[in-house]
Residue frames as qw, qx, qy, qz and C-alpha x, y, z in Angstrom:
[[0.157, 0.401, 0.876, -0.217, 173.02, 81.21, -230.72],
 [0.129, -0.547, -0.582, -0.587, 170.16, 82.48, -232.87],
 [0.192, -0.290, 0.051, -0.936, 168.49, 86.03, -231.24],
 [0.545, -0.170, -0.448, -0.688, 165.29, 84.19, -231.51],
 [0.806, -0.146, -0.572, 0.039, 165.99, 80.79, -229.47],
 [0.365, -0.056, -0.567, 0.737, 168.08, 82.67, -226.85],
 [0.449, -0.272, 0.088, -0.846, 164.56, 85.13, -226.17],
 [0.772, -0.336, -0.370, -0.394, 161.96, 82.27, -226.38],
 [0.625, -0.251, -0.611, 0.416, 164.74, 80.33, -223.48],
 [0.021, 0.222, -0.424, 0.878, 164.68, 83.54, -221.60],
 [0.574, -0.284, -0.276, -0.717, 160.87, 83.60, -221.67],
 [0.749, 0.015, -0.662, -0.002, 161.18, 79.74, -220.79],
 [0.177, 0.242, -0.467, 0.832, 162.70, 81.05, -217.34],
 [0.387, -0.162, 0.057, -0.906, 159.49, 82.48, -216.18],
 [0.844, -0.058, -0.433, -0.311, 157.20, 79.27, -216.01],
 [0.784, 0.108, -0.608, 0.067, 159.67, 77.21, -215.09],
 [0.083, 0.085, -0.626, 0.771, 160.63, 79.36, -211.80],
 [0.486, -0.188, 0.062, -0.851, 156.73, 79.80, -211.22],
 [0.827, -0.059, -0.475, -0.295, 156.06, 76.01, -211.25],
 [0.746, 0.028, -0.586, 0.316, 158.89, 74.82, -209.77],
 [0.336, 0.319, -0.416, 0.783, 160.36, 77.73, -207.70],
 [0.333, -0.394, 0.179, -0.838, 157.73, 78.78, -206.05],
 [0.873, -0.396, -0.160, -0.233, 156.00, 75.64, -204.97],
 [0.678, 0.124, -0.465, 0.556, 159.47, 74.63, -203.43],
 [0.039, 0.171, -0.446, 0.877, 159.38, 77.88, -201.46],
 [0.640, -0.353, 0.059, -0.680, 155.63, 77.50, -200.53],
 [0.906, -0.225, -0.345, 0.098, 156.18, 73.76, -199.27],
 [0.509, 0.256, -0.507, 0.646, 159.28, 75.34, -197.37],
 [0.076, -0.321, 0.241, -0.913, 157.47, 77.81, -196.01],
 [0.029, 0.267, 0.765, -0.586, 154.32, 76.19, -195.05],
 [0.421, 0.232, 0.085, -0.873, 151.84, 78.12, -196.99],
 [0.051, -0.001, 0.990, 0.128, 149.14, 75.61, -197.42],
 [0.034, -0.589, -0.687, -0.424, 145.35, 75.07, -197.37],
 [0.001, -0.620, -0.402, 0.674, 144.58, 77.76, -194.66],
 [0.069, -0.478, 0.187, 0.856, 144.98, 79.90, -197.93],
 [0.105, 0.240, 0.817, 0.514, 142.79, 78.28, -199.95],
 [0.339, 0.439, 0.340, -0.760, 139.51, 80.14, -201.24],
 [0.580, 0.648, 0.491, -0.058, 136.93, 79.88, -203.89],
 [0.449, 0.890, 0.046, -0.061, 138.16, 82.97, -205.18],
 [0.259, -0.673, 0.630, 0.289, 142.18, 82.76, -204.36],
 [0.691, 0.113, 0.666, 0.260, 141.81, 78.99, -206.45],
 [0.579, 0.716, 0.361, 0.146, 140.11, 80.84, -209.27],
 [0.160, 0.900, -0.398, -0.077, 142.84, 83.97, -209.51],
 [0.411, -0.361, 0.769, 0.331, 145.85, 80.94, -209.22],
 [0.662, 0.165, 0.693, 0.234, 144.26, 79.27, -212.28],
 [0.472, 0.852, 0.225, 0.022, 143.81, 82.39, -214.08],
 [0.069, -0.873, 0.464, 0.129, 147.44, 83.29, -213.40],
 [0.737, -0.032, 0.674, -0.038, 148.50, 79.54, -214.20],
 [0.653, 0.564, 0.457, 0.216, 146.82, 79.89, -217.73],
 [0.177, 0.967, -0.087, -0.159, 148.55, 83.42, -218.11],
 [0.183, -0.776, 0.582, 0.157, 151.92, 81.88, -217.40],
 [0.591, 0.083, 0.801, -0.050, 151.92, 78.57, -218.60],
 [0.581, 0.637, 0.497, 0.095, 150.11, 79.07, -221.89],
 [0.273, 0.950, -0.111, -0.106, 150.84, 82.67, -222.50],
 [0.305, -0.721, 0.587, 0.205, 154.54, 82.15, -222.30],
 [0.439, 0.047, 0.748, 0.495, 154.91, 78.82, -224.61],
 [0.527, 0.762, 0.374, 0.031, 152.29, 80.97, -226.57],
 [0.148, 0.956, -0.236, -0.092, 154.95, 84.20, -227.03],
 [0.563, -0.434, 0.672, 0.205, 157.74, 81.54, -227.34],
 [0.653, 0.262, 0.672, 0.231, 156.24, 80.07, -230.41],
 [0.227, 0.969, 0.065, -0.079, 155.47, 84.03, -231.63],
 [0.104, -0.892, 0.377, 0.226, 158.99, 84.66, -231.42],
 [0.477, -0.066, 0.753, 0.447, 160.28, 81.20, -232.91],
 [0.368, 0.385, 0.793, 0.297, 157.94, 81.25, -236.40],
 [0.096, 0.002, -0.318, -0.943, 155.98, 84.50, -236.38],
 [0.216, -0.253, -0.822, -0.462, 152.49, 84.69, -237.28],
 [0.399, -0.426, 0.249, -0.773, 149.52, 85.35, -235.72],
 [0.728, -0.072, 0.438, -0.522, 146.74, 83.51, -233.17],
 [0.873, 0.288, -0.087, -0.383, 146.03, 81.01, -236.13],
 [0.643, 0.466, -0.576, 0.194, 149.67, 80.23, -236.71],
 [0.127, 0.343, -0.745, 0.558, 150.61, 79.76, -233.21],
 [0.803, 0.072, 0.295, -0.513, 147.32, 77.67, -232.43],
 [0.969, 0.115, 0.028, -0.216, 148.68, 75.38, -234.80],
 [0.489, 0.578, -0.588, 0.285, 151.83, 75.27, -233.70],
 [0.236, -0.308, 0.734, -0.557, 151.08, 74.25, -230.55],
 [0.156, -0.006, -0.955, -0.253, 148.58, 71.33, -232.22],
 [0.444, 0.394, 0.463, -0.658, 145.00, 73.22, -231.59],
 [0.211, 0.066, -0.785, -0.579, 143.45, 70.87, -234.73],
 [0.709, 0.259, -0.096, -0.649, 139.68, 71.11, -236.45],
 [0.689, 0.309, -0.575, -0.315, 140.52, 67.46, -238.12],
 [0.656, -0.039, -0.741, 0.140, 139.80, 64.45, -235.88],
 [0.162, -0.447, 0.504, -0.721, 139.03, 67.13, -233.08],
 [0.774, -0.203, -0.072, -0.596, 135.90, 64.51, -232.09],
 [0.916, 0.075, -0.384, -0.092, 138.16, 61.53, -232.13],
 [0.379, 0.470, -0.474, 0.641, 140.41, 63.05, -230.11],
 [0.401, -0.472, 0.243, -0.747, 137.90, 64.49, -227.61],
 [0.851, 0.086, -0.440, -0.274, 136.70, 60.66, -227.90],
 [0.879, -0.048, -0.453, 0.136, 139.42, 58.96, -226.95],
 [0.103, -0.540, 0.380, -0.744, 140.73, 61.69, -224.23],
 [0.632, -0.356, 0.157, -0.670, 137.69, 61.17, -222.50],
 [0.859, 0.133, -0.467, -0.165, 138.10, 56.89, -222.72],
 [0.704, 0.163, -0.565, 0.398, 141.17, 57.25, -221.66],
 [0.027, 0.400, -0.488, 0.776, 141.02, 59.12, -218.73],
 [0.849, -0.294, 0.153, -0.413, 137.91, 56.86, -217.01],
 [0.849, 0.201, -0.427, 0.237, 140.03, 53.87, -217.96],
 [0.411, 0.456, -0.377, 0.693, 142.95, 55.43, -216.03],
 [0.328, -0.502, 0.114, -0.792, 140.79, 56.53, -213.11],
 [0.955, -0.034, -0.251, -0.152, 139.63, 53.16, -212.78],
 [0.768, 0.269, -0.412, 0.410, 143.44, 51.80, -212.56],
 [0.156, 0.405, -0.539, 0.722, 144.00, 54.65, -209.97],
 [0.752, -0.400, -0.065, -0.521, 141.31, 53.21, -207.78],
 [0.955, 0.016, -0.289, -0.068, 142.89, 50.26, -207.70],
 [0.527, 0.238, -0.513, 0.634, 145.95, 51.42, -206.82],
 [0.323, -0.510, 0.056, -0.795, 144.45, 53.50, -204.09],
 [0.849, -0.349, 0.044, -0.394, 142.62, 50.54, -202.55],
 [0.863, 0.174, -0.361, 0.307, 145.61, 48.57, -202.83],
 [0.260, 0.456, -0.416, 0.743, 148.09, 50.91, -201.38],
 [0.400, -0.494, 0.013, -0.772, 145.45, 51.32, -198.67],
 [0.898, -0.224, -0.325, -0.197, 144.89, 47.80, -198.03],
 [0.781, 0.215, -0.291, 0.508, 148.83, 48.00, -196.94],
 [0.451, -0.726, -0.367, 0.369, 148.48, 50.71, -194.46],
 [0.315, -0.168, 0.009, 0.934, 149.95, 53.47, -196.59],
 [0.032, 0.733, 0.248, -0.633, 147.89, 56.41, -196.12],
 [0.325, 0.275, 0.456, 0.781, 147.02, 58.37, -199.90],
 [0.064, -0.956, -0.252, 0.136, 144.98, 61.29, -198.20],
 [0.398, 0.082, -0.149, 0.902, 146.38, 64.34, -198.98],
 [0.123, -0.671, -0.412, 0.604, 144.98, 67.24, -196.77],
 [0.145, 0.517, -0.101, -0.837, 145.11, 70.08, -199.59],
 [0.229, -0.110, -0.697, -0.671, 143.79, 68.54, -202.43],
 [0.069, -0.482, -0.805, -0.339, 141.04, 67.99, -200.64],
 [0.075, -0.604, -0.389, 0.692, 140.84, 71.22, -199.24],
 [0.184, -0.193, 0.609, 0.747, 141.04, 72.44, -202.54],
 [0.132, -0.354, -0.834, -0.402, 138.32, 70.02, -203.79],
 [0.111, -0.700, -0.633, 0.313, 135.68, 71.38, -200.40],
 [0.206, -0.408, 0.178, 0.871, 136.58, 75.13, -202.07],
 [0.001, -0.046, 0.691, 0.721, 135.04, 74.40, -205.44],
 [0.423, 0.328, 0.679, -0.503, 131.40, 75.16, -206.14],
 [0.687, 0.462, 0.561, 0.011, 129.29, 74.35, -208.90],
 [0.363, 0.896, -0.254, -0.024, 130.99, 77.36, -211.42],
 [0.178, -0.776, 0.598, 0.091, 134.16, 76.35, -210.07],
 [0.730, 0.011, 0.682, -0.052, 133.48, 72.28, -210.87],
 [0.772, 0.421, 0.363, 0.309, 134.01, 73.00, -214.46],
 [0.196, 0.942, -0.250, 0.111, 135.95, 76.09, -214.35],
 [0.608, -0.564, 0.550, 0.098, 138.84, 74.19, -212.46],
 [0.661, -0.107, 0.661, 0.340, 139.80, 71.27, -214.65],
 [0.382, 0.908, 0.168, -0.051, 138.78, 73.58, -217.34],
 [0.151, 0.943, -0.295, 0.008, 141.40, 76.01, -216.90],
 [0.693, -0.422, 0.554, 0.183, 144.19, 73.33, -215.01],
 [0.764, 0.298, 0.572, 0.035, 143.93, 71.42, -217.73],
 [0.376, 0.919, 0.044, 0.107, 144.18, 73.82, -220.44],
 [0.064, -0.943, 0.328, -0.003, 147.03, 75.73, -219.03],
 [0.699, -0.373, 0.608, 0.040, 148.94, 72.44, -217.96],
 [0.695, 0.407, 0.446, 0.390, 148.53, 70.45, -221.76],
 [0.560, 0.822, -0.060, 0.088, 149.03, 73.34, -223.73],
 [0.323, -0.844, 0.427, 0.035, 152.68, 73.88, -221.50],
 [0.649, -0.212, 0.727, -0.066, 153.67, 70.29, -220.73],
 [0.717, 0.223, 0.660, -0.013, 152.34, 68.80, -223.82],
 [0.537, 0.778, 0.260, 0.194, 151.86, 70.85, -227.12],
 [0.121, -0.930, 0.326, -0.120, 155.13, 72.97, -225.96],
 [0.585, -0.525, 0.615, -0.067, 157.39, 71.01, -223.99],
 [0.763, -0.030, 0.646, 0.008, 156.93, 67.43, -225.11],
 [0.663, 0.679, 0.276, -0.150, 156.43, 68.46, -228.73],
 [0.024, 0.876, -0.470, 0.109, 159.84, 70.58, -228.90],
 [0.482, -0.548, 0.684, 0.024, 161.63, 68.17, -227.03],
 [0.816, 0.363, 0.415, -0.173, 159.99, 65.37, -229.67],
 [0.677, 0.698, -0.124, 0.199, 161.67, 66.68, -232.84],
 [0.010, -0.726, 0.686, -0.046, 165.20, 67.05, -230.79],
 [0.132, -0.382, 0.875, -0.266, 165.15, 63.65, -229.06],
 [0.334, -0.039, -0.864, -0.374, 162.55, 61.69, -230.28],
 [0.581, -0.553, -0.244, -0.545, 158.61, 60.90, -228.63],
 [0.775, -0.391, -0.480, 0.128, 159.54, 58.33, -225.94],
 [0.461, -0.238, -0.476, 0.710, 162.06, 60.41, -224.20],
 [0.144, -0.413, -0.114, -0.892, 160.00, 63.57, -224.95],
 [0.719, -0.383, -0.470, -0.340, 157.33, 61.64, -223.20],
 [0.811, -0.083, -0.418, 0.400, 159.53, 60.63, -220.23],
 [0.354, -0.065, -0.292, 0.886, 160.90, 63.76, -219.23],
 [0.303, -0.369, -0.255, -0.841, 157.81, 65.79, -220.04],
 [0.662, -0.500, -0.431, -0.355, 155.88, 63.43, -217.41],
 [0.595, -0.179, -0.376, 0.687, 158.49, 64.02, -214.97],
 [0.004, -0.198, 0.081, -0.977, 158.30, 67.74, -214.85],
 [0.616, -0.419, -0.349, -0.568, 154.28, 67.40, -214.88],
 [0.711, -0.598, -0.366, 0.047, 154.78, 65.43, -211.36],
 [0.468, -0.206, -0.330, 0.794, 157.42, 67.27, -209.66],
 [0.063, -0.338, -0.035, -0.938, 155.35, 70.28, -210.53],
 [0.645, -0.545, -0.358, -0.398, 152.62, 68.65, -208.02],
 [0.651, -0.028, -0.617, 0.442, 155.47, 68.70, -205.35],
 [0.271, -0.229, 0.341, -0.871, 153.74, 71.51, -202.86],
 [0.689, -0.504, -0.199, -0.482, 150.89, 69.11, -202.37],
 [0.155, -0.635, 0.706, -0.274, 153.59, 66.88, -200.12],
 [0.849, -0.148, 0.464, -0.206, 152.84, 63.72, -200.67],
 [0.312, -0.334, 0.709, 0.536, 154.93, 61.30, -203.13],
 [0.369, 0.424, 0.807, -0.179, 151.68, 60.03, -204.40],
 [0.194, 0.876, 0.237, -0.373, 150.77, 63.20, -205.49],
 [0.049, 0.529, -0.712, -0.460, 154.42, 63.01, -207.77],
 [0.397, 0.000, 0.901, 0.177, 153.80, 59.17, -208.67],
 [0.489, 0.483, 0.705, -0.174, 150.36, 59.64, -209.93],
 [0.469, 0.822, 0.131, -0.294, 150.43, 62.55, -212.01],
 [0.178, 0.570, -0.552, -0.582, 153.54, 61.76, -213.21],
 [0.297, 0.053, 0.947, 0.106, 152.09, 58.18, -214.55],
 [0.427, 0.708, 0.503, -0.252, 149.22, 60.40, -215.87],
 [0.260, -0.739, 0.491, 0.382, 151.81, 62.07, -217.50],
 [0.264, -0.260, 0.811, 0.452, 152.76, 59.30, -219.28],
 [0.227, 0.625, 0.736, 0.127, 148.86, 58.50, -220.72],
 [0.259, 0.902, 0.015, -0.344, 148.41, 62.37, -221.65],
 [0.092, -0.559, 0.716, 0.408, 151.99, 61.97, -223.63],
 [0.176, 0.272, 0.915, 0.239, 150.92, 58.60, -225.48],
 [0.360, 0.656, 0.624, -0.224, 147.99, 60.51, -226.07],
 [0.291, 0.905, -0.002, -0.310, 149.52, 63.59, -227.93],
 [0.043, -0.452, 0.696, 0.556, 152.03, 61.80, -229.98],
 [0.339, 0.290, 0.895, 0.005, 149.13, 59.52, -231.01],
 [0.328, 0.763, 0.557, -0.017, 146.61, 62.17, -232.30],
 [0.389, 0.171, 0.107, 0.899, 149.10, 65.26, -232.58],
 [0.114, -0.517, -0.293, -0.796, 146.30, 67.12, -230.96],
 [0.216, 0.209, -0.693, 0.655, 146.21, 68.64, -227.90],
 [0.604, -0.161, -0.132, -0.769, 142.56, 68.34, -227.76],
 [0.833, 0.043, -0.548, 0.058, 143.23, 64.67, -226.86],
 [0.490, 0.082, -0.640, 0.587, 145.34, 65.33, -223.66],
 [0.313, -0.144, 0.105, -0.933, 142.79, 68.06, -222.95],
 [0.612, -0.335, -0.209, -0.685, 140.21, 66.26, -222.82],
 [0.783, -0.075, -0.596, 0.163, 141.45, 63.62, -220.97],
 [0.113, -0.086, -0.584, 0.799, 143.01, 65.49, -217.99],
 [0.252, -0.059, 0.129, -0.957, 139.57, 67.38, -217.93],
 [0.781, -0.192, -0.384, -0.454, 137.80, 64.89, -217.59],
 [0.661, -0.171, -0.594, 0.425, 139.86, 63.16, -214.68],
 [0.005, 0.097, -0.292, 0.951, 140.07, 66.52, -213.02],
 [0.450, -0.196, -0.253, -0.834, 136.39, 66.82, -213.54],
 [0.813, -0.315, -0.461, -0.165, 135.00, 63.31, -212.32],
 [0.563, -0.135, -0.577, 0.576, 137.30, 63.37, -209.14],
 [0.009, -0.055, 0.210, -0.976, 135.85, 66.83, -208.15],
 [0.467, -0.204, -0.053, -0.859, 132.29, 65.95, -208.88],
 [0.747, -0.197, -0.633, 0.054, 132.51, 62.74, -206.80],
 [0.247, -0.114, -0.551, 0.789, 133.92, 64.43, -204.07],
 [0.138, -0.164, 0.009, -0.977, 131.39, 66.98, -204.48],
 [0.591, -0.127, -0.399, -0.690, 128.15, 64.93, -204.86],
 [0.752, 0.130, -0.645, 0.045, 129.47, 61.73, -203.41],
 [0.550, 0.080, -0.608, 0.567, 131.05, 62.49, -200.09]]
């Protein structure tokens, strides 16, 4: 195996036990909202963006080389169509929001129950810095991983749809500490509409803006709204 590919999978390692492993042990253990804080949210998302990004960022350093510039556009941070991208991000996620209403009020109408107790402890955590620093950073850290990393890689082995497929899997099982299935179903179905978005534009400015902008309106409804 090639020096190069067997680091960047070591690297790979890291993330993948921080996403997965650890929310497994915190849902074992119990450690839930009691621990939530303004400032504990903002150090998880600043560790998030450290691991998550930094790691598919030194992955791509060690596959290709190059600096910042070269590993920005390997990971599909593009100047050309960045507006149409931001554009139709932003479309699609209200669209989508919409759709998850629906389900929501549906599912509801049927007596199953789609509170979940930490997300919205989470959400009562966030104050006005934090209302665009959140889906800010989430976002960010999450697409550049999941999407411009992951999905992209997997894309040239096995082609977009299944890149797309497994990539929006991982994205919901990584939401499996909030305990609810819901919390798997939804994001991984968002999942699929961030994916369709970055094999469409090839730019991760597109999935970006889209989760940050669902992240964003669901926090500043709760916030304003409730």
């Amino acid at each position: 195996m090639d020096s190069r590919k067997f680091m960047a999978g070591m690297i790979l390692i890291i993330p993948f036990f921080y996403i997965y492993g650890l929310s497994v042990i915190s849902l074992a253990m119990g450690i839930g909202e009691s621990f939530i804080t303004p400032s504990a949210l903002f150090l998880s998302l600043v560790i998030n963006l450290v691991v998550m990004a930094g790691s598919s960022m030194l992955c791509i350093h060690i596959l290709y080389g190059g600096g910042l510039a070269n590993i920005a556009r390997r990971l599909y941070f593009k100047k050309d169509g960045a507006l149409h991208s931001v554009a139709m991000g932003i479309f699609t996620a209200v669209s989508f929001l919409f759709l998850i209403g629906i389900l929501a009020y549906a599912l509801q109408s049927m007596g199953y129950g789609t509170e979940n107790e930490m997300a919205e402890e989470i959400v009562e955590n966030v104050n006005i810095p934090l209302l665009f620093v959140v889906p800010f950073l989430s976002a960010l850290s999450e697409e550049i991983f999941f999407r411009a990393f992951l999905q992209m890689r997997m894309a040239k082995l096995y082609g977009q749809p299944l890149a797309i497929f497994v990539s929006s899997i991982l994205f919901g099982v990584a939401h499996v500490m909030y305990g609810n299935p819901m919390q798997i179903f939804i994001p991984f179905l968002m999942g699929i509409m961030l994916g369709y978005l970055m094999m469409k534009n090839e730019n991760v400015l597109a999935p970006f803006s889209a989760h940050f902008a669902f992240n964003f309106i669901q926090i500043a409804v709760f916030i304003f709204y409730t």
